[in-house]
Every structure is written in structure tokens, then in C-alpha cells.
N, C-alpha and C positions, 0 to 999 in steps of 0.2 A: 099806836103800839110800834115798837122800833125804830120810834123816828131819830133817832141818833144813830143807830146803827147803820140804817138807809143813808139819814146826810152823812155819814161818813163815806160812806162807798159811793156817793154820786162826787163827793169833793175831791176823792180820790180819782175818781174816772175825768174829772175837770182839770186835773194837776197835769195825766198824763196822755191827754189830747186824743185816747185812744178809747174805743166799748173795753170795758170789763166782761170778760169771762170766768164762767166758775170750771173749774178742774178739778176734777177727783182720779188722784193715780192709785191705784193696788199698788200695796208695800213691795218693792222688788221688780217693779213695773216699768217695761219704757216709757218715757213720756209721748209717745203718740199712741199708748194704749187710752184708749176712752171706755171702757168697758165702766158700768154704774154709773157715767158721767149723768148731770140734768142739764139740758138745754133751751129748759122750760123760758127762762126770761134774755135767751140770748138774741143778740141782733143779726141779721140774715143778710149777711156782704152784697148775696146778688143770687140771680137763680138762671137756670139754662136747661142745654139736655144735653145728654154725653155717649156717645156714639162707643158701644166694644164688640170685640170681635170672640168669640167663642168656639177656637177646634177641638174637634173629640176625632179621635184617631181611632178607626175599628180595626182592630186585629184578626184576623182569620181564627178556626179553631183549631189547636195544636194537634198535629197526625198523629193517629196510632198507627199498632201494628199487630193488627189481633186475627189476620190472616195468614200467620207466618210460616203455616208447615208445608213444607217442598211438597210438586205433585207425587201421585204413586210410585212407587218404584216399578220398573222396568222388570218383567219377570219373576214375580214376586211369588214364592210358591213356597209351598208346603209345612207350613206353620199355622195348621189350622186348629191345635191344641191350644199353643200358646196365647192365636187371637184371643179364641173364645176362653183363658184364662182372664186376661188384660182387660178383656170385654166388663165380664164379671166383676172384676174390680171397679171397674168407674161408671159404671151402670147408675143413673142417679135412685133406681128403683131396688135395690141390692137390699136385702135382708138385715147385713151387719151396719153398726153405726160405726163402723173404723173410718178412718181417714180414706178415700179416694187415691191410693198413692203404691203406684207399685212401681217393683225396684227390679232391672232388668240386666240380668249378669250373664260373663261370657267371657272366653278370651277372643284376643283381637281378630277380628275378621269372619267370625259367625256370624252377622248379618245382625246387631240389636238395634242397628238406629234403624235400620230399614222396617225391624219388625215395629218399632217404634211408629215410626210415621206409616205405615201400613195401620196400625190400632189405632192412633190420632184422626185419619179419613175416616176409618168406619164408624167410632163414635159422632163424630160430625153427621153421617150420614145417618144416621140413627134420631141424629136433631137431639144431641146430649148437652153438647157444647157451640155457646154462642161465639165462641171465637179460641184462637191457639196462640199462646206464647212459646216462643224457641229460644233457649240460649244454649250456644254452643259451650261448656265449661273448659276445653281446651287438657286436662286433665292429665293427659300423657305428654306434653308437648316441654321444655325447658321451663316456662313459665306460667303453669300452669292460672286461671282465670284464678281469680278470688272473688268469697261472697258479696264485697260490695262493689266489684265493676260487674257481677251477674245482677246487683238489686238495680243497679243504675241503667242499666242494659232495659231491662225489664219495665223501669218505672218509666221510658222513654215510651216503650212499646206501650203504656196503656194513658199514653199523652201528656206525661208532665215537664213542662219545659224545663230547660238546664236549669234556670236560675232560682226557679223553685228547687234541685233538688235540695234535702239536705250533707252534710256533712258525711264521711262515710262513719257507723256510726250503729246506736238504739234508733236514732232519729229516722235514719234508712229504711231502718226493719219496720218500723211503726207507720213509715206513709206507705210503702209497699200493702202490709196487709188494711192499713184503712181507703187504699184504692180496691183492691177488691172485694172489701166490705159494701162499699157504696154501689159496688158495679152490680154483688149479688141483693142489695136491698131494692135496686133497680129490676129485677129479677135476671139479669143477665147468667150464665155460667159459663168457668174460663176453662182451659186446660192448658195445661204448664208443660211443657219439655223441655228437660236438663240433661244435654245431652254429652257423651263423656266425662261422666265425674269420674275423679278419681279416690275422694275423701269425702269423709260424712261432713266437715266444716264447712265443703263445698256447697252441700245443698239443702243444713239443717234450713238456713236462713230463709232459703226460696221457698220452701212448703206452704201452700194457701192454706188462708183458713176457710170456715166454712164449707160447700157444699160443691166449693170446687173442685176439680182433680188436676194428677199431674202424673209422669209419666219420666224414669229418669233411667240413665244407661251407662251403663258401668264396666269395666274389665274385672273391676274388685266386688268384693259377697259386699253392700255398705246395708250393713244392720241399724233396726231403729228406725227407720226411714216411713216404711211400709209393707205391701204384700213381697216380698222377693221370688223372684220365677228364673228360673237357669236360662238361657237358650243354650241347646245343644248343635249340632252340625246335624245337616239334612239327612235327610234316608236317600239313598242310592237314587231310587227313582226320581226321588224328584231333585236332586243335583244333575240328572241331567234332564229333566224338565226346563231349568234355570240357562243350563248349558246351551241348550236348543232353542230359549227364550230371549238370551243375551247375544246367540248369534245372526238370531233372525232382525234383533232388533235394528244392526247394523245393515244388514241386508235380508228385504223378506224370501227371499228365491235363495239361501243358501238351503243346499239339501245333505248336509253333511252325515246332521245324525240321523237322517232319518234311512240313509241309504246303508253307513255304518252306523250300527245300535251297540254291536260289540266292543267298539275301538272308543266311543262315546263312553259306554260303562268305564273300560278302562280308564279312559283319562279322568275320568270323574273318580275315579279308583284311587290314581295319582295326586290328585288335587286333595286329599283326604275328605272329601264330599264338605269344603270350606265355600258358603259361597262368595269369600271375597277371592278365591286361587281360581273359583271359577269364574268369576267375571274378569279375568285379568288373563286367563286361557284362551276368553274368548275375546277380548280385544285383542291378543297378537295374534290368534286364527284370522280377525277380521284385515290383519295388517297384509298376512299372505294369505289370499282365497282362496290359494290354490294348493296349499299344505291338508291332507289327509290329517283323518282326524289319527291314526293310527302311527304315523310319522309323530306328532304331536306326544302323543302316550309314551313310544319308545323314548323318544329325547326326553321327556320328564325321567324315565325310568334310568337311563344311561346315565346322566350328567354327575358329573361327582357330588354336586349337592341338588340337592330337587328344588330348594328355594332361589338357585340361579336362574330356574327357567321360570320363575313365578314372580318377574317384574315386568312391566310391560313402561317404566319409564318416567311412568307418573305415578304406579301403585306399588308396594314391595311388601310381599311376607314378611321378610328381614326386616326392613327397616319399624315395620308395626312389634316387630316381637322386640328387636331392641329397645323400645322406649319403654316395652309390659318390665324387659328386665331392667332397666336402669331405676325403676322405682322402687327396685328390691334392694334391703341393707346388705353387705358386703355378706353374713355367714348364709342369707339365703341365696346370694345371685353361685357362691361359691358347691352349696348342696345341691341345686341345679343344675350345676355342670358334672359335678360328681356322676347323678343320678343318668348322667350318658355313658357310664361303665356301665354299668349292668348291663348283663347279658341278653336277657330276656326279657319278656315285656312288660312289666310287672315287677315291685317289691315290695319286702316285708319292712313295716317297721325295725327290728332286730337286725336286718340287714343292711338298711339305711344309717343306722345308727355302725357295724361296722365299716362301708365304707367312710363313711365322716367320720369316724376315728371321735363319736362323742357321744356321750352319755344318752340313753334311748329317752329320756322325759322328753331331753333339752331338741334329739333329734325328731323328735314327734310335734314337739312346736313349731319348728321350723316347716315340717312337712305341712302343718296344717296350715300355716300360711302360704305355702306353696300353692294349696288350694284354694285356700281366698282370693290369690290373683288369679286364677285358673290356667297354670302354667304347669299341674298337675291333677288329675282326679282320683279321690277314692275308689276304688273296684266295686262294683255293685252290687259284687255275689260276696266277696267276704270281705271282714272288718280288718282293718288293719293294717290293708294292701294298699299300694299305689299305685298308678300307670300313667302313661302320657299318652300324648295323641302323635299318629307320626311323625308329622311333620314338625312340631316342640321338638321330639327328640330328636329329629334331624339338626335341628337348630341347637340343641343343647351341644349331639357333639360336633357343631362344630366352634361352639363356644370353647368345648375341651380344648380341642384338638389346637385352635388357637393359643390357649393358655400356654398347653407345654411345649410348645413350641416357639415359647419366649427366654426360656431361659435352662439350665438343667435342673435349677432346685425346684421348679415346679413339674416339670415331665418327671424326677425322680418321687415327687409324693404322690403324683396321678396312680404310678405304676404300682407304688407301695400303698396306697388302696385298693387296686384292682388286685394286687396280691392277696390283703385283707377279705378282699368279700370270696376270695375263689376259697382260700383258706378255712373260710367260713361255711359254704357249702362243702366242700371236702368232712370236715369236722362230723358235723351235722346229718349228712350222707351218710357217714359211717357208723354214727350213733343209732341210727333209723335202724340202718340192715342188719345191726343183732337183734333186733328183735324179730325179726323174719327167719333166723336161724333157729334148725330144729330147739325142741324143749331139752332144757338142761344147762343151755349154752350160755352165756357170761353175755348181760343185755346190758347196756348205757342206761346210765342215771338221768339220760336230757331228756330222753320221753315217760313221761309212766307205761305206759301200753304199748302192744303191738296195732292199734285201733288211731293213737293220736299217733305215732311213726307213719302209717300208712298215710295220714290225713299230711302230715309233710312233706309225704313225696308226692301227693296231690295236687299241695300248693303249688310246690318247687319244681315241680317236674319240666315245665319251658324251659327255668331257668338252668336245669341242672345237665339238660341235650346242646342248649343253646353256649353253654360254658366248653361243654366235652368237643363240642363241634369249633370253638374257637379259641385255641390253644396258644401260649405267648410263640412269638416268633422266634426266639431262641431256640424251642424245644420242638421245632417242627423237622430236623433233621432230624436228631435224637429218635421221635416217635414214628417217622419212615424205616429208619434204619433197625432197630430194638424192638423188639416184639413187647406186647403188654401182659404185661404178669398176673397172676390172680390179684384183689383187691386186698390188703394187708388189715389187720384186726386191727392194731394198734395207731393211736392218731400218728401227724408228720411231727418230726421232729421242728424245731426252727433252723432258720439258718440254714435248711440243706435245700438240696435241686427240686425242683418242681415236678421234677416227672412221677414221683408218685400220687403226687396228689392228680396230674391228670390220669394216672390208672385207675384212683379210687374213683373219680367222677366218671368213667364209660363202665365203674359198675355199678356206682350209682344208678346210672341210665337204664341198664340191664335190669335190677331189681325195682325199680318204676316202674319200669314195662312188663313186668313178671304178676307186678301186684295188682293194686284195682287200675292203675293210672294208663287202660287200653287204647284209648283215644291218640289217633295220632295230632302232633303237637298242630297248631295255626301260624305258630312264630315260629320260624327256625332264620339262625343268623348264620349271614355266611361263611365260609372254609370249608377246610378238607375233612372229608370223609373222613370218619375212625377207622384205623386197621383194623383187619381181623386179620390175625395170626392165630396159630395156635398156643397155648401159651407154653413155655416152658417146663420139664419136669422138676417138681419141686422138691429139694436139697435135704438131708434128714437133717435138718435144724431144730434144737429144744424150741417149744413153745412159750413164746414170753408172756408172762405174768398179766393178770389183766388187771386194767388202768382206765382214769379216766372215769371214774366212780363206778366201772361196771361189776357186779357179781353174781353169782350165780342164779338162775331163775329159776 
């Protein structure tokens, strides 16, 4: 069978002096692929043995960094609410099924990273969490961090070499949380701090999932996140607790507060019980040992700005509150500076909106974002007020003061708002006090009652002593020289001198103090004393017409 076939392929292999081999190539194939070949009837050149060498190269395994959070802070005191808030939240035994994640807001220099890693040790010690991620977000700084050099930051920290990462990217997001997916199916659990954000796009991306927790710190409210918790500045006591704590730290034999308690409170008084103004107090105490704590206080108190004596070189009030303001858009950095006019310590919506010369909706948005960055706060006891913390307002005016002192077209609008709001109270002042006028009498259409008038000279009443006590500097000869006349029924005209409108405000003052508003004031701003004089006899003048929507009651 074959034999033709066979004597051709032996005549063949006779021709060409050589063994024949069979070959089979896959279509597309190199020819030194043999893959399916048969070698079943081939001839066997020769046979041997062949010596190779085989390296495998071990790699180490790549480092983490799942010990990252700095040791305690130094003096760490009186935030025993706030813990045991934070606590609550990442407690893996916690009642709610919410996320693990709470969001920690403040303006600059209240102490959140510290309360931060104060709450990151204690859950540790608790045996909550098997390790801590840090990334600093840089948030207020020019260039603030972005979410994927924090996912990159982060995927280093839990071992993934460079060249594995991905792209910045979904690809990012998705090995981040499938690394601590595998860590919590491992049974590990992590805790995340994100410290300094400035933006929710900052820290959407870092949030773990599952059963992790994380812990983030903010100057701004960042909604959506998680539980949000304020920090506010210390209680007196224990700023100088902190005081006392930061200076021992430098030296344990300093006996400064303990010998002055008084001159301590004060400075601590001074510092606005901030504790970054008092760890910065007590580093230039520690520079002179020999400076009284009471020498200290005065100089805060004297220096033309308080935030001159609150750098020590390496830290600066200033320089912190500049970066909270440069991240505000031009109409809000400009309502902030405004809001260093006002008199007194405290304002209304209505009155915010006069000095900014704009419409009360638009000036209420702007206020509430003032809040967001906490470079203002809402009043606790009523709706609708606002106030600053001292030392903001120090800094606001000198924010002002800067301004109009660039040019005249701006000192000319400063002025012509602090016109506005004075104008404003004068108005409003005058509107109140007819209704405190016996029955009969011709009462303003601004209040309905004699009930809500009183309740505005309640509100207004700092503001309205603190106004009467500091009088434009044009009119301070004027009101030395010219006695102050009864309080005139009808509003100022425009365009005319000020000085009645500062008589109508020391009667304002007078009828404040006459009605419920007995309490002597907590704010008074400085200047001269109001005259008393007596006032002059007054002229048989007609009575002019009543205006101003008032009529008869």
C-alpha cells in the first residue's frame, strides 16, 4: 500500500543527498514555528545534554504607610464634646448604617487638625482601626492638591508601586477602593485623613467604601460628605490650660501662669481664646523667659494691630486669614471688608444689605457664604444677625483700611457707606421712638407696634451707643463746640450736614435705655464721650406735617 508514494520520497531524499523532513507551518506562521509538527519517522542528527542557567530575581515587598498619623499633640485640651462626637461617628458598633465619615469645620486656626489626630489616636486605641492614611490636601495654599495626586498619594501609602498605578482617571478611583476592599475582606479596617480640603471635588473621590472610616478638615461647611461638626474656639479655662501646657512644654519650671492667673486669663483674653494665637504666644514667651505674662497682654492690647504681635516667624494669624480670604470671589472678599464699618458687634441683614448698597436677597447670599468659610457667624440667639470673632474683625479692618487708602475713589465709597448705614439707623431710630410717644401721637409705618419698635431697639441697641460714641471726625469740633438739641420728628433731609443725624442717634440711645434695653452694653467702641449740655430753648416754630408714612394712632 503506498508504494509509489514511499519510492517517490525515498528517490527524492536519493536526489538530494540529504534525510527528508516533514513540516507542517500554521497559516501565518514563522517557519521555526513547529507547533503540530510529526516527528514520528524523523532521523536523530545526534544526541547530548545541555547545560542552562535559570535567575529569578526576588523583589522585596513594596512599603506601606498605614501608620501615618503624627504623635499627640502637645497640650491638647478641652474638646471633650467634640471627641466623644467624632468618636461616635466611627465607632465600628454605632447604631446608624451611615457612612463612617465625618466632616470637621472651623476657621483658620481653631485647632481641627489637631482635634483630628487627637480622635485618629483614640480610635486606634480603642483597637477600631488597623492602620491610618494621611493626606495633607494643601487646600488653601496657590495650588491647591487635586483628587488624583491625593488617590496617588494614598495608593502608594497602602503599597502599590508607581508603575502599577493607573492613569489619573475612573481607573484611579476603582484600584483605590478595590485596595480597600481586599484589605477589609482581609478583615483589616483603615481610617483616612483628609486634611485641609478646601472643595467637595477634593475629597468626593477619597471616601472608602465599606466599613471603613475617614475623618476630613475643612475651613469651609463641605456638604454631602458626611456627619459635619463645627469646632469652635476654647472656653477661657481651658485656653489657658493650653497656655500653661505649651509653655511648660518648652520648659517644665516655667512658673509664669501659675504665679500670674490674672495676666494668663488676660492674654488668653487677647488671643481670642484661638488656640493657634496661643501657641504662637507661647513660643515668643518661650523666646523671652523673662517677659511677664502681663507685659505680654499689654503689648497685645496696645499695638495698633493685635495680629502684629501674633507671628512668631514661622506662624502668622495674618498670613492664615489671607489665604481663608483669597479663596473668596471678589463681591464676597469686598462685603467683608465692608462689614468692618459697622459699629458694633453685630448686624442685621437690612443693614448689611445697606451698607453694600445691594439688594437684601442677593446681600443674604453673599452673607451665607461668608458663613461657609467661617469668616463670619450667625448670632445664636436671633435669626438673621451676624457677627465676627475679634480678631476677623481686626483683620477685616485692616483689610478696609488698606483699601481706602489706595486711592480716593475707594476711601470716597467706604465713607459713603458708613454714611448709608449711619443713615440707616438714624431712619429707623426715629421710626421706633414714635411709638414710644404718648397715645395720639403721629407713629411710623416701619414698625406695626410699639412691641416690635421695642424689640429693635433691643437688637440695635450696641449698635446704636457704639455709632453715637463714634462720630465722623469732621463733626467732632462742631459737637464740642454746639450743644445737642432735642431729637427732631421728621427724617434728615439728603445732601445736608450730619450733625443731626448724630443728635437723633444720643436720642436714640436715651430711649433704649429708657425702654426694656437696661442692660449695660459688652461692646462699646472707642471715642469721646457724648456731651451733655443742656439743650437749648426751643423757637415758636409751626410743626411740620407728618411724613414718612406716619399718622395718627
Amino acid at each position: 500500500m503506498g508504494g509509489k508514494n514511499s519510492a517517490k520520497r525515498k528517490s527524492k531524499g536519493k536526489k538530494s543527498g540529504k534525510p527528508q523532513q516533514r513540516q507542517v507551518q500554521a497559516p501565518g506562521a514563522a517557519g521555526s514555528d513547529f507547533r503540530g509538527a510529526d516527528f514520528a519517522h524523523s532521523q536523530v542528527l545526534g544526541h547530548g545534554t545541555m547545560t542552562a542557567n535559570t535567575y529569578v530575581q526576588q523583589y522585596a515587598p513594596v512599603p506601606t504607610a498605614l501608620d501615618a498619623l503624627p504623635p499627640p499633640p502637645v497640650g491638647f485640651t478641652g474638646r471633650e464634646d467634640d471627641l466623644a462626637y467624632i468618636l461616635g461617628v466611627l465607632d465600628p458598633d454605632r447604631a446608624d448604617e451611615g457612612p463612617a465619615v465625618a466632616v470637621l469645620s472651623g476657621w483658620g486656626g481653631v485647632g481641627k487638625t489637631t482635634l483630628a489626630y487627637a480622635a485618629g489616636h483614640a480610635a486606634q486605641n480603642r483597637g477600631w482601626f488597623s492602620g491610618v492614611l494621611l493626606v495633607d490636601l494643601h487646600g488653601y495654599d496657590p495650588q491647591p492638591a487635586r483628587a488624583e495626586e491625593a488617590l496617588e498619594a494614598l495608593l502608594r501609602s497602602l503599597g502599590v508601586p508607581h508603575e502599577h498605578l493607573p492613569p489619573p482617571g475612573a481607573g484611579r478611583d476603582a484600584l483605590y477602593r478595590s485596595q480597600l476592599n481586599a484589605r477589609q475582606a482581609k478583615g483589616e479596617r483603615l481610617l483616612v485623613v483628609a486634611d485641609n480640603a478646601s472643595a467637595i471635588a477634593q475629597v468626593q473621590p477619597l471616601v472608602p467604601p465599606g466599613h471603613h472610616g475617614m475623618l476630613v478638615t475643612s475651613r469651609n461647611r463641605l456638604t454631602g460628605l458626611g456627619r459635619m461638626r463645627t469646632v469652635n474656639r476654647l472656653q477661657p479655662e481651658d485656653a489657658v490650660a493650653l497656655l500653661e501646657a505649651a509653655l511648660k512644654n518648652n520648659d517644665p519650671d516655667d512658673p509664669r501662669v501659675g504665679e500670674d492667673p490674672e495676666a494668663a486669663e488676660r492674654l488668653a483674653l487677647a488671643c481670642g481664646y484661638l488656640p493657634l494665637a496661643l501657641q504662637i504666644t507661647a513660643a515668643l514667651l518661650a523666646q523671652d523667659p523673662g517677659q511677664p505674662l502681663s507685659e505680654r497682654a499689654d503689648a497685645l492690647g496696645s499695638t495698633e494691630s493685635v495680629l502684629d504681635g501674633l507671628d512668631d516667624g514661622e506662624r502668622s494669624l495674618r498670613t492664615m486669614f489671607d489665604q481663608s480670604l483669597e479663596r473668596l470671589t471678589p463681591q464676597e472678599q469686598d462685603l467683608f471688608r465692608l462689614l468692618a464699618l459697622n459699629p458694633g458687634p453685630n448686624i442685621s441683614t437690612p443693614a448689611a444689605a445697606v451698607l453694600a448698597d445691594q439688594p437684601q436677597p442677593a446681600t443674604e447670599r453673599l452673607l451665607a457664604r461668608l458663613a461657609t468659610s467661617h469668616l463670619i457667624e450667625r448670632t445664636p440667639t436671633v435669626r438673621g444677625r451676624w457677627q465676627m470673632h475679634d480678631l476677623l474683625r481686626a483683620y477685616a479692618h485692616e483689610q478696609a483700611t488698606a483699601t481706602m487708602d489706595r486711592a480716593r475713589t475707594p476711601r470716597r465709597r467706604y465713607d459713603q457707606a458708613r454714611d448709608r448705614l449711619t443713615h440707616h439707623y438714624i431712619q429707623h431710630a426715629q421710626a421706633a421712638n414714635t411709638h414710644l410717644n404718648p397715645p395720639g401721637s403721629p407713629v411710623s409705618a416701619r414698625f406695626t407696634d410699639r412691641d416690635q419698635a421695642l424689640d429693635w431697639f433691643d437688637a440695635e441697641r450696641q449698635n446704636l451707643m457704639a455709632t453715637a460714641h463714634t462720630p465722623p471726625r469732621r463733626l467732632e469740633l462742631e459737637l464740642r463746640t454746639r450743644p445737642l438739641p432735642a431729637m427732631a420728628t421728621t427724617p434728615p433731609r439728603p445732601r445736608r450736614s450730619q450733625r443731626p443725624r448724630t443728635r437723633r442717634l444720643h436720642q436714640a440711645q436715651r430711649h433704649s435705655e429708657q425702654g426694656r434695653c437696661l442692660e449695660q452694653p459688652r461692646h462699646r467702641a472707642p471715642g469721646p464721650a457724648p456731651l451733655r449740655r443742656r439743650p437749648p430753648r426751643p423757637r415758636n416754630r409751626p410743626r411740620p406735617p407728618p411724613t414718612d408714612g406716619q399718622h395718627p394712632q
